[in-house]
N, C-alpha and C positions, 0 to 999 in steps of 0.2 A: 667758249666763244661760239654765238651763234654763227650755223650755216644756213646757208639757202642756197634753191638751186638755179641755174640761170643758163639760158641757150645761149651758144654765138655761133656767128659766119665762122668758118674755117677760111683760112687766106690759102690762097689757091697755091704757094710759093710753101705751105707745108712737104716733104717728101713723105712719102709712103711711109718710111721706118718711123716718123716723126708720129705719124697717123696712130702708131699702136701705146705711144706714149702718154704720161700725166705732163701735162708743161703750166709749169707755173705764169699765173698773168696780173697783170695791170692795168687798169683803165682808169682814164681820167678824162671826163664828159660830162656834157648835162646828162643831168636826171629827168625824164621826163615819163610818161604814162603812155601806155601802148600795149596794144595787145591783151588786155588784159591784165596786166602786171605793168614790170616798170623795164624800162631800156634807157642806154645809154646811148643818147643821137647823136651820134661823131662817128661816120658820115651819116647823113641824111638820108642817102640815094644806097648806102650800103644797106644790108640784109638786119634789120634789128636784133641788137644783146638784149633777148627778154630776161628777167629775172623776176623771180618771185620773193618778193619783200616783205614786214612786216607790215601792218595797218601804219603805222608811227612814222614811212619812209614816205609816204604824202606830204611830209609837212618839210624832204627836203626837196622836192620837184621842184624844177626851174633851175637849180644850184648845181653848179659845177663841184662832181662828185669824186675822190678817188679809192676805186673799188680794187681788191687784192682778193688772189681766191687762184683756183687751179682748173686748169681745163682736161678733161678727160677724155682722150680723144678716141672716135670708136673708123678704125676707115673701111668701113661698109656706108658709114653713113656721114654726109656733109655739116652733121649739125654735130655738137656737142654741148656736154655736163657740163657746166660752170660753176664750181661749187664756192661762195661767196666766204672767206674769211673775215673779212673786214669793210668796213664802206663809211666815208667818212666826209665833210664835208673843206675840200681842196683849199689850200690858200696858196696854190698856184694854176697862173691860167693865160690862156690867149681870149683877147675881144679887140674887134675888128670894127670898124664905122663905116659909114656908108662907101661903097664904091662906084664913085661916078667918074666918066672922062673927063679930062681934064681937071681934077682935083684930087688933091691929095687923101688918102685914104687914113684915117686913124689908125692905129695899132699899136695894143700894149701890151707887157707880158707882168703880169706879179709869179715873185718867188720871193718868201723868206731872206734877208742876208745877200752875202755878196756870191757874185756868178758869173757865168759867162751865159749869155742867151742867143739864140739863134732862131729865125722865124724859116721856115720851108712855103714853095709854092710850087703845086704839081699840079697839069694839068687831069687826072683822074684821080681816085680815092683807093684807100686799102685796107685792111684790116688785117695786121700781122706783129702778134704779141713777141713782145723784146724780152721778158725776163730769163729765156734760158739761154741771154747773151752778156747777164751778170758777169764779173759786178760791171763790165763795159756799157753797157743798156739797160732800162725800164722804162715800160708804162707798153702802151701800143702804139705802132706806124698806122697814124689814118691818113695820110697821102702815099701813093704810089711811088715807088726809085726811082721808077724810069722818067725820064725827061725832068728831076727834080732840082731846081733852083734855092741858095738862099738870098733872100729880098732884104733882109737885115740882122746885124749881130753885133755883138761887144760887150763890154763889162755893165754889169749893172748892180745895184743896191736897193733892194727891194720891190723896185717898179721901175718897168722901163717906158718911155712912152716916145713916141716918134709915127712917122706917119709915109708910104708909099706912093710915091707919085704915078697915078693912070695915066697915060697918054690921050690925047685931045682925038680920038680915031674913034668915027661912030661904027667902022666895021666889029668893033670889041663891043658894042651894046650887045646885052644874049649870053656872052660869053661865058664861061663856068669855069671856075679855076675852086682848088684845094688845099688850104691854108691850115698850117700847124706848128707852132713854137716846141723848143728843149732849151731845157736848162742844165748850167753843171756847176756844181759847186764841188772841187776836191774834200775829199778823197771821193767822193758820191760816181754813184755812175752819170751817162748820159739821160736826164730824164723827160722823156717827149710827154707832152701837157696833151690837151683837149684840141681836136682840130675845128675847123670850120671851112663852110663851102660860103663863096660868092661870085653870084654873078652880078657881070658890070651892068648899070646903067647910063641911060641920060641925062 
C-alpha cells in the first residue's frame, strides 16, 4: 500500500499526553492544489492538510476525497506527520447553494444505502480528528462544539435533499457561518463528511 506524507493543523482541544501519540485519522474534503502539493480545503480559513501525492492525484482535484492515514504527533511542534494509507474518491458528501436572505438555501447529503443524516452549523471552524473515538466516531470535526447547532436531519436513502430557510435581515449579509453533515448507518460509527463555509448574501 502506497504511503505519503502529509502536514496538518493540530486542533488546539489535543492534550499534552495526546501530543506524544500516533492517532489514527480521516478526512473527507475536496481535493485541491496548494502549496505546492495537494490539501484538503475543509475549512478554508483553517491552516492547510498539505500532502504530497503522486503525479496521478491531479486528475482527482476538485473531487471530494476520503483520505485515511495516521498522524504522528510531535508536541514540541504544532505541525504534524500525516502518513497517507489510502485516498479515494468519496460517494459521500455535503453541497450547499447559494445563501441569500430571504431564500431558502439548497442542501444535500449523499451516502450509500439507508441512514440516519444530520447537517451541523457553527458559528467558527475546527479541525479535530475522530478516529480514536471508534467505533462511536470517524472522519474529522470541521466545525467548532461550541455554540453548535443542528439545521437538519432524519432518515434517508441514498441522497437527501432539502433546503434551509435565511431570514429576510440585511444585518446577516457578511455573515460567516460553518457547515458540515454525519451520517450513520448501524452498525457503522458516527461518520462526519466534508464541511463547508458560507457567507450570507444579498
Amino acid at each position: 500500500m502506497n504511503r505519503f506524507v502529509c502536514i496538518a493543523a493540530i486542533a488546539a482541544s489535543f492534550s499534552a499526553s495526546a501530543l506524544t501519540a500516533q492517532i489514527p485519522a480521516r478526512m473527507i474534503g475536496q481535493l485541491a492544489v496548494a502549496g505546492g502539493g495537494f490539501t484538503i480545503q475543509e475549512i478554508e480559513d483553517q491552516a492547510p492538510v498539505l500532502m504530497a501525492m503522486p503525479v496521478g492525484a491531479i486528475l482527482t482535484v476538485g473531487n471530494t476525497v476520503d483520505v485515511v492515514g495516521v498522524l504522528r504527533l510531535d508536541g514540541s511542534n504544532p505541525t504534524a506527520v500525516f502518513e497517507v494509507a489510502s485516498i479515494a474518491n468519496s460517494p459521500s458528501y455535503l453541497t450547499l447553494g447559494s445563501p441569500r436572505i430571504g431564500r431558502p438555501m439548497e442542501m444535500r447529503v449523499n451516502h450509500p444505502g439507508q441512514s440516519n443524516f444530520f447537517v451541523f452549523l457553527s458559528t467558527a471552524s475546527d479541525h479535530t480528528p475522530l478516529e480514536s473515538y471508534a467505533p462511536i466516531a470517524s472522519g474529522t470535526l470541521w466545525v467548532s462544539p461550541i455554540g453548535l447547532a443542528t439545521v437538519a436531519g432524519g432518515a434517508m436513502t441514498d441522497r437527501w435533499r432539502g433546503g434551509m430557510d435565511i431570514p429576510n435581515d440585511p444585518s446577516l449579509v457578511g455573515m460567516t457561518y460553518y457547515m458540515q453533515a454525519a451520517v450513520h448507518s448501524d452498525p457503522g460509527p458516527l461518520l462526519f463528511l466534508n464541511g463547508r463555509r458560507i457567507t450570507i448574501q444579498s
